[in-house]
C-alpha positions in Angstrom: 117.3 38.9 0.1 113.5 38.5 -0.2 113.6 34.6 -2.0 116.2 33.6 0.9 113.6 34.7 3.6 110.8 33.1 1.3 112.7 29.9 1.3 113.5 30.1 5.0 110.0 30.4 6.1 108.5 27.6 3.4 111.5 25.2 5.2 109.9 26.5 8.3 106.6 25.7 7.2 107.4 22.1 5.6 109.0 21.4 9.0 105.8 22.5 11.5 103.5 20.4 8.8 105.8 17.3 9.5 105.9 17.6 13.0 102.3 18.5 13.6 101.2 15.3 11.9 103.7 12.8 12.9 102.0 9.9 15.0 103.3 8.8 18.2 104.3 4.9 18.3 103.7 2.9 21.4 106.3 0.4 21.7 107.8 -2.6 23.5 110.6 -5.0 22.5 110.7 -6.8 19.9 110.4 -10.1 21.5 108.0 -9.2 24.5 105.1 -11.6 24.6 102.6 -8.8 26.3 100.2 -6.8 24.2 98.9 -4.4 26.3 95.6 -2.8 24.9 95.6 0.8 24.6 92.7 1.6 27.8 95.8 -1.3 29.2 98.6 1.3 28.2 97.0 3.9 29.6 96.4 2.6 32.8 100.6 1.2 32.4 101.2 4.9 32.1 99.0 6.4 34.9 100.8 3.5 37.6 97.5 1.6 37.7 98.9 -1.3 36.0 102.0 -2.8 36.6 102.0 -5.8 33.9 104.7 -3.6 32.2 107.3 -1.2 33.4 106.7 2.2 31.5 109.3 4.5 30.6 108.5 8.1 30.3 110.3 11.2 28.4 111.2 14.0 30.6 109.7 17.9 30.0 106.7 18.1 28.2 107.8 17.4 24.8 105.3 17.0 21.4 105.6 13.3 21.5 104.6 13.5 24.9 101.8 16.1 24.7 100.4 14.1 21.9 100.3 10.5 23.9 99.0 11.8 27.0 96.3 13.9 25.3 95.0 11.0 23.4 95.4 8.0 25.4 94.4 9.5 28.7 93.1 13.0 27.9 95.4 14.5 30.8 97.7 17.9 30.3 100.6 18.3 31.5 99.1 20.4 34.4 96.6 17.7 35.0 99.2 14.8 35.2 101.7 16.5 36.9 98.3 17.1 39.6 97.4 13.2 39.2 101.1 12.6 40.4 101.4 14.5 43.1 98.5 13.3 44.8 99.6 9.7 44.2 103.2 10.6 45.8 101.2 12.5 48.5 99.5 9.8 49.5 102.5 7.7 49.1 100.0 5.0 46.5 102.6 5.5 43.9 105.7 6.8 42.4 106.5 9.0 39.0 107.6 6.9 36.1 111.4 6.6 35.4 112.1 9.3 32.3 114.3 9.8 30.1 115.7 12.9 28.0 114.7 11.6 24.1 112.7 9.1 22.0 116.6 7.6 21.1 116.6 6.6 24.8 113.1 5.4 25.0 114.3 2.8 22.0 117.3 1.6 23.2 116.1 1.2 27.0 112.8 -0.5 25.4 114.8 -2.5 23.0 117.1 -4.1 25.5 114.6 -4.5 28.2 111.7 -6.9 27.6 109.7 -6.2 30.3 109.6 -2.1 29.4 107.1 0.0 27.2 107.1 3.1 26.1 106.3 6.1 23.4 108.3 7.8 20.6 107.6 9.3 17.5 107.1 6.9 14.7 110.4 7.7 12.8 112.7 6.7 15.6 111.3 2.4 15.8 114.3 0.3 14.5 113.7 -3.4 14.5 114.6 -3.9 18.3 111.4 -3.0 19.2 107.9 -3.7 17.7 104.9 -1.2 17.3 101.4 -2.0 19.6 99.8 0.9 18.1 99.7 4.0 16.7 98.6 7.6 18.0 97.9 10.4 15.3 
């Protein structure tokens, strides 16, 4: 019984590692002319830029936490603050979401005009890699 919950909690372990140190890819597709810089991105992504349409994950996911903290130093408390006062004062509107970094890829891919974040492991070739968040 003991090596099963040894092995258990190295899979555990091995799978935390992984996750903590995946980067976060910001993407658009693969044909899109635009190469947005990343103070560009983040100001895509706050609705203070609206060269590209951005594409956000619903909840408050890792990827997420990860590309918000870094390219905009912002928490979820604080952006979900910085978008209420922009609805409040009716200067802007919440990004469109969606539930997973699979729908992020597909939407992006077919869509030139779209960016958006995932982790690194779910680009395919429909879509093409600005830059790269650890």
């Amino acid at each position: 019984m003991k090596p099963l919950i040894n092995a258990m909690l190295a899979t555990a372990l091995t799978t935390a590692c992984s996750l903590a140190h995946s980067e976060v890819a910001v993407i658009v597709n693969a044909a899109a002319s635009a190469t947005p810089s990343q103070p560009e991105v983040a100001n895509i992504f706050l609705g203070k830029n609206n060269s590209l349409k951005a594409i956000d994950q619903k909840g408050w996911n890792p990827t997420k936490e990860k590309f918000y903290s870094a390219l905009t130093n912002k928490s979820e408390s604080q952006l979900k603050s910085y978008w209420s006062g922009l609805v409040f004062t009716g200067k802007g509107q919440p990004l469109q979401s969606v539930n997973d970094d699979a729908s992020v890829v597909t939407m992006v891919g077919n869509e030139p005009n779209l960016i958006g974040y995932v982790d690194k492991g779910a680009v395919n070739d429909k879509v093409k890699v600005l830059f790269t968040l650890p």
